[in-house]
C-alpha positions in Angstrom: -2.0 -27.7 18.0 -2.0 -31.1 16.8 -2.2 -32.4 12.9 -3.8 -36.0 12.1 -1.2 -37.7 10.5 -2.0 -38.4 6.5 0.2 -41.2 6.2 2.8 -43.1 8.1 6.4 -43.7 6.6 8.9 -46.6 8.0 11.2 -47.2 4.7 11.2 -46.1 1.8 13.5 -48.2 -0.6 12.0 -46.1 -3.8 11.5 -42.6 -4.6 8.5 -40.6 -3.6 7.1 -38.0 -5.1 4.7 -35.1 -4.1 5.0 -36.1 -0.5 5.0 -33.8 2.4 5.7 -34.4 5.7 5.8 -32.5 9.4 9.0 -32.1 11.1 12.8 -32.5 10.7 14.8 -33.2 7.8 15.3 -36.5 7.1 18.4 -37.1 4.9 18.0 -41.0 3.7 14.0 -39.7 1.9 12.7 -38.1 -0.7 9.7 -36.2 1.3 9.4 -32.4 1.3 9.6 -31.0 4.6 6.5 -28.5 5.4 6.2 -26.4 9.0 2.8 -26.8 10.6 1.9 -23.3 9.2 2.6 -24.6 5.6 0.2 -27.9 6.7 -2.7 -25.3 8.4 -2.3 -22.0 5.6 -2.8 -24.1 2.7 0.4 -24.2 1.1 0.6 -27.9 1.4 -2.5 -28.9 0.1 -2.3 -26.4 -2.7 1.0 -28.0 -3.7 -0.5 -31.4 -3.6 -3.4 -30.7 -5.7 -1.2 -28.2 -8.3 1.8 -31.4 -8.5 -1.2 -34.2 -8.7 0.1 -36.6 -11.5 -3.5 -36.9 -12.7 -5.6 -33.4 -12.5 -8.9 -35.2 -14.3 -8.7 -37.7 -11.0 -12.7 -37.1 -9.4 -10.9 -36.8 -5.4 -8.0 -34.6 -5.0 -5.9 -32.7 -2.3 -7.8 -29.4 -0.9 -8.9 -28.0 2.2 -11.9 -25.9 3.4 -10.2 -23.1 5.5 -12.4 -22.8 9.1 -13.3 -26.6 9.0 -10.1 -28.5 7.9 -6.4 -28.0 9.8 -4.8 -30.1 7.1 -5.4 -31.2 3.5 -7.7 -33.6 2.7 -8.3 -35.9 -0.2 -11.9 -34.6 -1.5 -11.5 -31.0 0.3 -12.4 -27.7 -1.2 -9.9 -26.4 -4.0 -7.1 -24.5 -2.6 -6.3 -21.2 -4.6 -3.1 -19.0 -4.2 -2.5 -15.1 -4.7 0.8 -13.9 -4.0 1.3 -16.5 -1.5 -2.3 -15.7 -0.3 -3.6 -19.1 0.0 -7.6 -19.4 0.3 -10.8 -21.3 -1.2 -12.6 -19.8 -4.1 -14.8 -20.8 -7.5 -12.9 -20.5 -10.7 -14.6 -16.6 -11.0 -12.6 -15.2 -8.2 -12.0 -11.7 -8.7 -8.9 -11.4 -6.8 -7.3 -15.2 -9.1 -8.8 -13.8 -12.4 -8.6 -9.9 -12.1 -7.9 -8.6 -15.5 -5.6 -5.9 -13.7 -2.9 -8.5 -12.3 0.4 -7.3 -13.9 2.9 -9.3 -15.0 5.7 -10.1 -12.9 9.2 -10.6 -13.6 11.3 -11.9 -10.4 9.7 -10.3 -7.9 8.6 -6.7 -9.4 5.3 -6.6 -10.9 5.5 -4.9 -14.3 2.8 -2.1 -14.8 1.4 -0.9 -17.8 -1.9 0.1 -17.4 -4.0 2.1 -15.0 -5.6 -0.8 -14.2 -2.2 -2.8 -13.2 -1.4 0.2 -11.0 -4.8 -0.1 -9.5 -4.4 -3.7 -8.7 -0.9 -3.0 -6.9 -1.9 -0.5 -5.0 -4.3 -2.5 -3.9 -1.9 -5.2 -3.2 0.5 -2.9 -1.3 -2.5 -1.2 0.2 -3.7 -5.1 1.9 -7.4 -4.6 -0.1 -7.2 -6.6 -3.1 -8.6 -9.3 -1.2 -10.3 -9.6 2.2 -8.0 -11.5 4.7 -5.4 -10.9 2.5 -2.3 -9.3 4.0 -0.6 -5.9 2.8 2.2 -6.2 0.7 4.0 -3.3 1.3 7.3 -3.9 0.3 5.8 -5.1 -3.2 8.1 -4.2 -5.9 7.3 -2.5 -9.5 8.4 -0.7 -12.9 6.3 1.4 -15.3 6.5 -0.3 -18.6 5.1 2.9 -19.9 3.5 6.3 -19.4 -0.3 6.2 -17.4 -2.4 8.8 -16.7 -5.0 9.1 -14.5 -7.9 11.0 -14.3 -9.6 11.5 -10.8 -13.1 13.1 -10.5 -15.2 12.0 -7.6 -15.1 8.6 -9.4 -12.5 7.4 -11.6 -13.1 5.5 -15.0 -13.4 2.2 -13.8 -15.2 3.2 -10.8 -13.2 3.0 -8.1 -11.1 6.3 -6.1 -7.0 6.0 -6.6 -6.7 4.9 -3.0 -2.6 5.6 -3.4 0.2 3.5 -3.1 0.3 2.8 0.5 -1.3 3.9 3.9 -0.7 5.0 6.9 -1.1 2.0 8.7 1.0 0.3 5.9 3.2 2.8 4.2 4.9 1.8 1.0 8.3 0.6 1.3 8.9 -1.4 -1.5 11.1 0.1 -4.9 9.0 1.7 -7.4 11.0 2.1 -10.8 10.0 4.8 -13.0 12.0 3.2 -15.6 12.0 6.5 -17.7 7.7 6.9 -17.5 5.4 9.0 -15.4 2.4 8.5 -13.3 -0.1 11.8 -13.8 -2.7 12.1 -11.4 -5.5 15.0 -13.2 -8.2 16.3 -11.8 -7.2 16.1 -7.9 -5.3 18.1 -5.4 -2.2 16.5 -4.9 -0.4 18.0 -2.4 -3.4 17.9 -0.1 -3.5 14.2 -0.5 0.0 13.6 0.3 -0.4 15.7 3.3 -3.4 13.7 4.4 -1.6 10.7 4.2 1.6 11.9 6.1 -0.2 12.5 8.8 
């Protein structure tokens, strides 16, 4: 695969600043070096865009995934879940989910049924479509939740579990003193399922 180039460099006898560029690391610059899967996933025109000097400017960095290989000035905003990089309005369910737990290094920290519900879904690779699993994800109970299971839950939804069995959960899961309850369904029948 072959990327147009976005700007050519001889010398540079400044600093530069929010520039990426394609290849090896040059010592004597101040450019960021990005891999062609950082140019083609969005990672580099998302960083362009989120390290803009001026975000009011009318024309900035994006890049509509399925037409453009590389940013371009004027694309289509680039948005970024968990390293999920993808285009989007500013209602996106899977930006602006009220669920999203907070994160602290690289454990999510859950206190609420509906943070649980979000990170299972993140482990589980449904919280978004084309979104990878994130099965090693990491987490701690910040306190007690319960969980009621019917047919439908209280938002909705089923407790899908914390992994599957095309990606099982591998990531640490802290307790940190609290419990998980799961009422109203038979749990030993729904960890056998999902051994299998």
């Amino acid at each position: 695969m072959s990327l147009q180039v976005l700007a050519v460099h001889t010398y540079n006898y400044g600093t530069t600043a929010n520039c990426y560029r394609l290849g090896q690391t040059v010592s004597e610059t101040d450019e960021t070096i990005a891999t062609e899967a950082q140019f083609t996933n969005g990672a580099v025109a998302y960083k362009l865009a989120a390290d803009s000097s001026d975000p009011t400017a009318t024309t900035q960095w994006g890049q509509t995934f399925g037409t453009d290989t590389y940013p371009v000035l004027g694309g289509a905003k680039v948005y970024c879940v968990e390293g999920y990089y993808h285009n989007h309005n500013d209602s996106c369910a899977a930006c602006n989910d009220p669920g999203k737990p907070d994160k602290a290094g690289d454990t999510y920290q859950i206190a609420s049924y509906e943070n649980l519900l979000w990170f299972a879904k993140l482990a589980n690779g449904t919280l978004m479509q084309g979104m990878p699993a994130k099965p090693a994800a990491n987490a701690v109970l910040m306190q007690a939740i319960d969980i009621t299971v019917d047919t439908v839950d209280t938002v909705g939804k089923r407790w899908p579990g914390i992994g599957t069995s095309d990606n099982p959960y591998n990531g640490r899961f802290n307790g940190n003193g609290y419990t998980v309850t799961l009422k109203g369904a038979d749990v030993s029948t729904a960890a056998t399922k999902r051994r299998r």
